[in-house]
C-alpha positions in Angstrom: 33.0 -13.0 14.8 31.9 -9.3 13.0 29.4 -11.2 10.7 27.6 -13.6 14.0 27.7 -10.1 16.2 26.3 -8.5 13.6 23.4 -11.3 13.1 22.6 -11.2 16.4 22.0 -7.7 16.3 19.1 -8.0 13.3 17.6 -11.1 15.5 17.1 -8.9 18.3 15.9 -5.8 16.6 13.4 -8.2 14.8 12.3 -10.0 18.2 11.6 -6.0 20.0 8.1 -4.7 20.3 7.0 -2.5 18.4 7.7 1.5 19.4 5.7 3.4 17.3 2.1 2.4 16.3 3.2 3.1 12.3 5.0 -0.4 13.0 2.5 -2.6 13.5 1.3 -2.1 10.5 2.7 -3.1 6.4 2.0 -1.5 2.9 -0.9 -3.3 2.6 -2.4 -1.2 -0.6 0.4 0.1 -2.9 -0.6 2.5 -5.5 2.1 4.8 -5.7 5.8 4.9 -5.7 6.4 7.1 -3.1 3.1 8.4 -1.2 -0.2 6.5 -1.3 -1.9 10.0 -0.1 -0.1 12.1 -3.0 -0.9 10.2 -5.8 1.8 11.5 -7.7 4.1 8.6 -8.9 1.3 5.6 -10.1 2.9 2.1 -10.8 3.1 1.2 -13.8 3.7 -1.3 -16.3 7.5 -1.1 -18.2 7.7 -4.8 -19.1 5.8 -7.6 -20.4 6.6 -11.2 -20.6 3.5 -12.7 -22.4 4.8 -16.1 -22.4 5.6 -16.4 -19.2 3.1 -14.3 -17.8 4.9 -12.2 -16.2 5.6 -8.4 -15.9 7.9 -5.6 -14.5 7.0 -2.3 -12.7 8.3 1.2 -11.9 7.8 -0.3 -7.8 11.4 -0.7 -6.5 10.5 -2.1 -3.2 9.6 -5.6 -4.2 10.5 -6.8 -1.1 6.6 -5.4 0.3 5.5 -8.3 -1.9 7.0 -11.3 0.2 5.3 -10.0 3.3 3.4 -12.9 4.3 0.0 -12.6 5.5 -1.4 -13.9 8.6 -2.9 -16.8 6.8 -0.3 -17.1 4.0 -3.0 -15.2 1.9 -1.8 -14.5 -1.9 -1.3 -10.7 -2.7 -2.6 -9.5 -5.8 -3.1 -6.7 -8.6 -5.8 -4.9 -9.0 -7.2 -2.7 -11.6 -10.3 -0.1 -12.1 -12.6 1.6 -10.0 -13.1 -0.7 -6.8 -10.7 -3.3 -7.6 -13.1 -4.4 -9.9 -10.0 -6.7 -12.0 -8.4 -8.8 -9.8 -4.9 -10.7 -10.4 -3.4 -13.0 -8.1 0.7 -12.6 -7.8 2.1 -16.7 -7.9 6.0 -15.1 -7.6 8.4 -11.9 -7.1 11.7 -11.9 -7.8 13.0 -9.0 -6.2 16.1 -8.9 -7.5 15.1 -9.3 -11.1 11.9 -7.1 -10.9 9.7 -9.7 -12.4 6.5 -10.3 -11.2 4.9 -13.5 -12.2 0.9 -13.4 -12.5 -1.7 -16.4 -11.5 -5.3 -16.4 -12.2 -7.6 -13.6 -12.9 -10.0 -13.8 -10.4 -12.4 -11.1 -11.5 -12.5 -8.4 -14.6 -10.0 -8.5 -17.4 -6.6 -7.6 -16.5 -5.1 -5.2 -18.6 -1.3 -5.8 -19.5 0.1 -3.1 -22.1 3.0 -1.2 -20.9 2.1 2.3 -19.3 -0.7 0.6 -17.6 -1.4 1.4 -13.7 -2.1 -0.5 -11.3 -2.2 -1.3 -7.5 -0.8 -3.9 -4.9 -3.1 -5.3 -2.5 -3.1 -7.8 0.6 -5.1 -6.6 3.9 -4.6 -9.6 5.5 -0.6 -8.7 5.8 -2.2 -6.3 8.6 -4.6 -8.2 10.6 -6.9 -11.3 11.1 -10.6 -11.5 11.3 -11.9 -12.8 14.3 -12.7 -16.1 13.3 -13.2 -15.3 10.2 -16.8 -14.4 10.3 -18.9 -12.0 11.9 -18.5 -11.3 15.4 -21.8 -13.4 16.4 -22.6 -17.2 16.7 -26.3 -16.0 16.2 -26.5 -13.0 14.3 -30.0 -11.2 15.0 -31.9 -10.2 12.3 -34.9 -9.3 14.7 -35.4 -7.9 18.2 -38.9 -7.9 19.4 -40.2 -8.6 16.3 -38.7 -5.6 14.6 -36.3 -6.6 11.5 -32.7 -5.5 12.1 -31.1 -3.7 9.1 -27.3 -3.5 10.8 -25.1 -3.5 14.1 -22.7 -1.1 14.2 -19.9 -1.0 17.0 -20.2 2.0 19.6 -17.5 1.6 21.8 -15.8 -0.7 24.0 -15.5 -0.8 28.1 -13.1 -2.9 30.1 -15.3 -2.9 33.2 -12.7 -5.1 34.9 -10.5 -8.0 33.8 -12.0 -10.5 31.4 -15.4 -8.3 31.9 -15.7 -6.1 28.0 -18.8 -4.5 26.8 -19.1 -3.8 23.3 -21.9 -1.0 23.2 -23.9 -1.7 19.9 -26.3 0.7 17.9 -29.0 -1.1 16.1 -30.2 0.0 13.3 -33.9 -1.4 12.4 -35.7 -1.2 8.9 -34.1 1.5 6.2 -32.1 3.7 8.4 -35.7 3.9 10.5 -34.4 4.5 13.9 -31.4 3.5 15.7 -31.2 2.6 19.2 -28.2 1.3 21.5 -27.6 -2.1 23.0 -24.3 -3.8 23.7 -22.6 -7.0 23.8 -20.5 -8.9 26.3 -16.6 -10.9 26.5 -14.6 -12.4 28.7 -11.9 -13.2 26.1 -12.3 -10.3 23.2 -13.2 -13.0 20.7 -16.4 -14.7 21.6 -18.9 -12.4 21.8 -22.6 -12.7 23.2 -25.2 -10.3 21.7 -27.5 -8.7 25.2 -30.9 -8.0 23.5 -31.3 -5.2 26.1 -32.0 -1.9 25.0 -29.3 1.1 27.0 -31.1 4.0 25.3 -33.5 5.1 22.5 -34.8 8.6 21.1 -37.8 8.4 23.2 -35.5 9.4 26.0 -34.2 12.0 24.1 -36.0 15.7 25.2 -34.2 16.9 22.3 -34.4 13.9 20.0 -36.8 13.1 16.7 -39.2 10.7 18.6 -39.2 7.9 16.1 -35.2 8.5 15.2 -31.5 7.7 15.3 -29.0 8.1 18.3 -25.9 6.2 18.4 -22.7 6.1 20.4 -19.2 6.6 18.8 -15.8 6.2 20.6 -14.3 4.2 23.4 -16.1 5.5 26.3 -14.2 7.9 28.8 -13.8 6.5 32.0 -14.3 9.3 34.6 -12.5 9.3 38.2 -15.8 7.9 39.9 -15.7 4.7 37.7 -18.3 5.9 35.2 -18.0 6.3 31.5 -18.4 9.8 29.3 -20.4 8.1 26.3 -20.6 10.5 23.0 -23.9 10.2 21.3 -24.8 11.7 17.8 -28.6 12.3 18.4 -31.1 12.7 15.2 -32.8 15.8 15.8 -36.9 16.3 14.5 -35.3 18.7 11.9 -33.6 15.0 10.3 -30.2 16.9 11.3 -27.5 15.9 14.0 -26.3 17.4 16.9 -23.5 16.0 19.5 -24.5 15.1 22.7 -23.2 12.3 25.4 -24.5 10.6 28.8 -23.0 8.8 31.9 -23.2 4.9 32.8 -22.1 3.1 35.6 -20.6 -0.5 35.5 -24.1 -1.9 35.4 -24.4 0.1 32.6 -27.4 2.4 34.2 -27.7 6.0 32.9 -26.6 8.3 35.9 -26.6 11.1 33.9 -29.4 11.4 31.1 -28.2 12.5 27.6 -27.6 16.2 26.9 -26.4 18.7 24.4 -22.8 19.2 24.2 -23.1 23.3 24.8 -20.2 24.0 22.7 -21.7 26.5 19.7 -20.3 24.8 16.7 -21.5 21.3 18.0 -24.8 21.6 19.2 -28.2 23.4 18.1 -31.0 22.8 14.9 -28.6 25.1 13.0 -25.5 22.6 12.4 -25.5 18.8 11.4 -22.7 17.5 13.3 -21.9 14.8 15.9 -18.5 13.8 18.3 -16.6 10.8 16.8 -14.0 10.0 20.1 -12.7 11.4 23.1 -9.6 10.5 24.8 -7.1 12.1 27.5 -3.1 12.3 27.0 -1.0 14.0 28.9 -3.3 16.0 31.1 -5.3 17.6 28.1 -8.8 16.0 26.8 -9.1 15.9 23.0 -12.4 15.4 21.2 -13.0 14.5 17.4 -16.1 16.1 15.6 -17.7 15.2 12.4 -19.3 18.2 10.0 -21.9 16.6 7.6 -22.6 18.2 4.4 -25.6 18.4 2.6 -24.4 15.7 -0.1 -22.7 13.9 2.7 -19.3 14.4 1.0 -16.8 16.8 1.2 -17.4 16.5 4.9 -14.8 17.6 7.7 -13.1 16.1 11.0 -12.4 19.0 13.7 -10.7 18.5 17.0 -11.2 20.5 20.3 -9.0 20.4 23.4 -10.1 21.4 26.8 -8.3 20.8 30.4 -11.8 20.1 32.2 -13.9 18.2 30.2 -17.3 18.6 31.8 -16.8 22.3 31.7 -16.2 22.4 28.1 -19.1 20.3 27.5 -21.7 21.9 29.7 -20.6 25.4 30.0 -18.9 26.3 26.5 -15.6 26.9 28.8 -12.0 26.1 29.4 -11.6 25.5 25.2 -7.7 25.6 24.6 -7.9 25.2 21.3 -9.9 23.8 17.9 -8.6 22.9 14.9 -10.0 21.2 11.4 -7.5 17.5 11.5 -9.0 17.0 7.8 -11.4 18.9 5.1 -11.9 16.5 2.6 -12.4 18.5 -0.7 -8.7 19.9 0.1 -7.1 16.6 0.6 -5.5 13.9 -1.5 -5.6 10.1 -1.9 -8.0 8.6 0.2 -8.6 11.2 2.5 -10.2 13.6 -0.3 -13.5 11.9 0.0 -16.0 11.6 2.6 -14.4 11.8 5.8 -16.8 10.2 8.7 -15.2 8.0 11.3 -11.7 8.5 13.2 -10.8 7.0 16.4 -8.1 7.8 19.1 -5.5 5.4 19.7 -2.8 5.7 22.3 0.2 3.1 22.2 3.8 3.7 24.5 3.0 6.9 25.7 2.2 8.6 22.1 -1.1 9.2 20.5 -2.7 8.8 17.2 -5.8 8.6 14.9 -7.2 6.4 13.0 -8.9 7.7 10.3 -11.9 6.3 7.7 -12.4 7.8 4.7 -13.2 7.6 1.1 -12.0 8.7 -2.4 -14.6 10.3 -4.5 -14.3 9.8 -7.2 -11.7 7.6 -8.5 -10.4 4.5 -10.2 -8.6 3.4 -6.9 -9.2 0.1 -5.2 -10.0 3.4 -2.4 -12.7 4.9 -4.2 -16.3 4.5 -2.8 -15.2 2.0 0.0 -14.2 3.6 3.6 -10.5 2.6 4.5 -8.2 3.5 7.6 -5.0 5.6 7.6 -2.8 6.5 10.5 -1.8 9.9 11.3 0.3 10.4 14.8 0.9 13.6 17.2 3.9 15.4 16.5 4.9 18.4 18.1 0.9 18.8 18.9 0.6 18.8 14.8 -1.2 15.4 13.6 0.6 13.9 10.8 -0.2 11.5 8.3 1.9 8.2 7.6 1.9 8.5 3.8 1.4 4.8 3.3 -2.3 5.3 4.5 -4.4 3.5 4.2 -3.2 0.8 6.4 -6.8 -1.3 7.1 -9.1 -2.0 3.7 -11.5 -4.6 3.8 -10.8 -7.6 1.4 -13.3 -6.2 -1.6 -12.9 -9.0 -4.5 -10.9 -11.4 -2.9 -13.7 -13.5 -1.8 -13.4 -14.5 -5.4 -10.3 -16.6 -4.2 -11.1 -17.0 -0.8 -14.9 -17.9 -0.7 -15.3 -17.2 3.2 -14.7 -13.6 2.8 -18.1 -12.8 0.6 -19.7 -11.7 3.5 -17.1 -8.8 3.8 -17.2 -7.6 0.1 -18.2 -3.9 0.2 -17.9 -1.4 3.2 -15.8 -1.0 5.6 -16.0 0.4 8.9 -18.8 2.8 10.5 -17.6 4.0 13.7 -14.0 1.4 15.1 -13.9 0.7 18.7 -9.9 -0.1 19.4 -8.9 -1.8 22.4 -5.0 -3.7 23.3 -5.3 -6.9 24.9 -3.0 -10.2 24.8 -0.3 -8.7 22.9 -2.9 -7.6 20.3 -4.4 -4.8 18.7 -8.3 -5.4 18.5 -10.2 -2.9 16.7 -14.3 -3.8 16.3 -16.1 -2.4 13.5 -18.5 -3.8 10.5 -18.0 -4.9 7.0 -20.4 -4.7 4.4 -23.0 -6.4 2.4 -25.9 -6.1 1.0 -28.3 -7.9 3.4 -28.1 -7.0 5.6 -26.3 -3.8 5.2 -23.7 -4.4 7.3 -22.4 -7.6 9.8 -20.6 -6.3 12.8 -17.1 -7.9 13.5 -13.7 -7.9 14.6 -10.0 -7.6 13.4 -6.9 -8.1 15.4 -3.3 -6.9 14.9 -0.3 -8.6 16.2 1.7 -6.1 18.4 4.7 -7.9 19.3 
């Protein structure tokens, strides 16, 4: 009677939702022991089983391994900068410790004891929206004008089974960037508007000929229009943080301005916002500092009670703090640091952060992935299994369909719940063009 009381316990504990955002998500990357941001206890080699192909590790929890992905996708081992040796793990024994090895998919897999290495599976954490890039015609022209990228800016639920996916287009080289958007009834098929919201010729303060893009969900404002942060190229080639107003129709009520806050605004600076959100009766903003090298760069976070007055008036700031300053971190966060995203879930609050290691010999290095970090006691604290969302890299090797996602990740993640899922909208990378926009969902019950 103990033992099927007891069963019945785990069953329901396994059927609950999730509390904490943390749980949604596995261990997809593991590359240390302990702490994937510390870097202080690598995995290792300690056995070899030639024969069998086989080996042992320092990793006690083997268990990670038999996580199944949401397509049964294989994990592997990976080795060298960028996961550029590839392994694909055919069994674990958890109880034994021996991990049997399949086929080397790419580089040459080096199996001497002492040898590090690095578990990896992304699909364990989410699925790719049909497995291909978010549009059934992807444009690589508007108007006769050749389309380098689409990038996601942001996502509106203007009522239900109404989304708009605002879009920044980038055309030619990194030329200029303007913003369209995309409509959903369902969050999976997507249709591409080739309607034009805003360019830099409406700009005052804008480089004619240059970049403005949105970044962050839009803030919805108690008349039913939307707070949209811009990032706005200046004539100087610098940034500065601005945002604008749209109604449902998506017309611009108010036109784009200057976010009057010193730090954030002015030819001086290079900066622009990154997300905006309210919880519990306080509005918090993310801000990206650019460097000169573009690295080494630094995430900041201001918090205000009346956000319109903190934007146009440089008043009512209660506080502003630096969330990350890359050339003081560890792991993946020590790189460049350029796109984080609010995202609340039962009643707490948390980031999502992309970043980079530079440089490294992690699967990390050179490739923006996502890490978690959640409000605690008004502190922001990092889960220490970050990151939590890395693009598939080599594994297209294996799984053909996934070339197309082979290189960056992210540029700017527009999160949204619907359907019992987590759907978070952002671009992965190839070279031509640079990068395809699409979307990833995460299970969240």
């Amino acid at each position: 009677m103990k033992k099927s009381l007891l069963l019945f316990c785990i069953l329901c504990n396994f059927s609950l939702p999730a509390q904490n955002l943390n749980d949604l998500f596995a261990n997809c990357l593991i590359s240390d022991t302990e702490s994937n941001i510390a870097r202080a206890n690598p995995i290792h080699i300690i056995e070899i089983d030639e024969e069998n192909n086989r080996i042992k590790t320092n990793y006690q929890n083997l268990q990670n391994l038999l996580v199944q992905a949401t397509e049964k996708q294989s994990w592997f081992i990976t080795q060298s900068e960028e996961a550029s040796t590839i392994v694909e793990i055919k069994n674990v024994d958890a109880n034994s410790g021996w991990i049997t090895l399949g086929e080397t998919y790419a580089g040459v897999f080096n199996m001497d004891e002492g040898e590090t290495l690095e578990f990896f599976n992304p699909f364990i954490n989410y699925k790719i929206i049909h497995n291909k890039p978010l549009f059934k015609e992807y444009p690589t022209y508007i108007k006769d004008e050749r389309i380098n990228y689409i990038q996601a800016g942001g996502i509106i639920e203007r009522s239900k089974n109404d989304y708009v996916l605002l879009t920044p287009v980038i055309f030619g080289a990194h030329k200029t960037r303007a913003i369209y958007y995309a409509t959903s009834t369902d969050m999976e098929n997507w249709t591409f508007q080739v309607q034009k919201l805003l360019d830099t010729s409406q700009i005052p303060f804008a480089k004619k000929e240059g970049n403005v893009f949105s970044t962050g969900n839009p803030l919805e404002l108690k008349n039913g229009t939307y707070l949209v942060l811009l990032g706005v190229e200046q004539p100087n080639g610098k940034y500065t943080s601005a945002y604008m107003i749209l109604n449902k129709k998506l017309e611009i009520v108010q036109a784009p301005q200057e976010i009057k806050i010193p730090d954030w605004h002015g030819e001086n600076q290079n900066s622009f916002p990154l997300a905006i959100t309210k919880h519990k009766g306080l509005y918090r903003i993310l801000f990206h500092r650019r460097s000169k090298r573009f690295i080494e760069s630094e995430i900041h976070e201001i918090t205000t009670k009346n956000i319109l007055k903190a934007f146009n008036q440089n008043k009512g700031i209660h506080s502003s703090k630096i969330i990350q300053k890359a050339k003081n971190e560890t792991g993946y966060v020590r790189g460049k640091a350029d796109d984080a995203t609010y995202i609340a879930f039962n009643s707490k609050l948390y980031i999502l952060l992309g970043s980079e290691e530079l440089p490294s010999e992690y699967l990390t290095s050179f490739n923006r992935e996502y890490g978690l970090l959640s409000l605690e006691n008004n502190e922001w604290i990092h889960d220490k299994r970050s990151p939590l969302i890395v693009n598939p890299m080599t594994i297209y090797n294996k799984y053909p369909e996934y070339e197309w996602t082979s290189d960056h990740l992210g540029g700017f993640i527009s999160p949204i719940f619907q359907d019992n899922y987590l759907y978070l909208f952002l671009t992965f990378g190839t070279d031509n063009p640079d990068y395809l926009l699409s979307g990833i969902k995460i299970k969240t019950d």
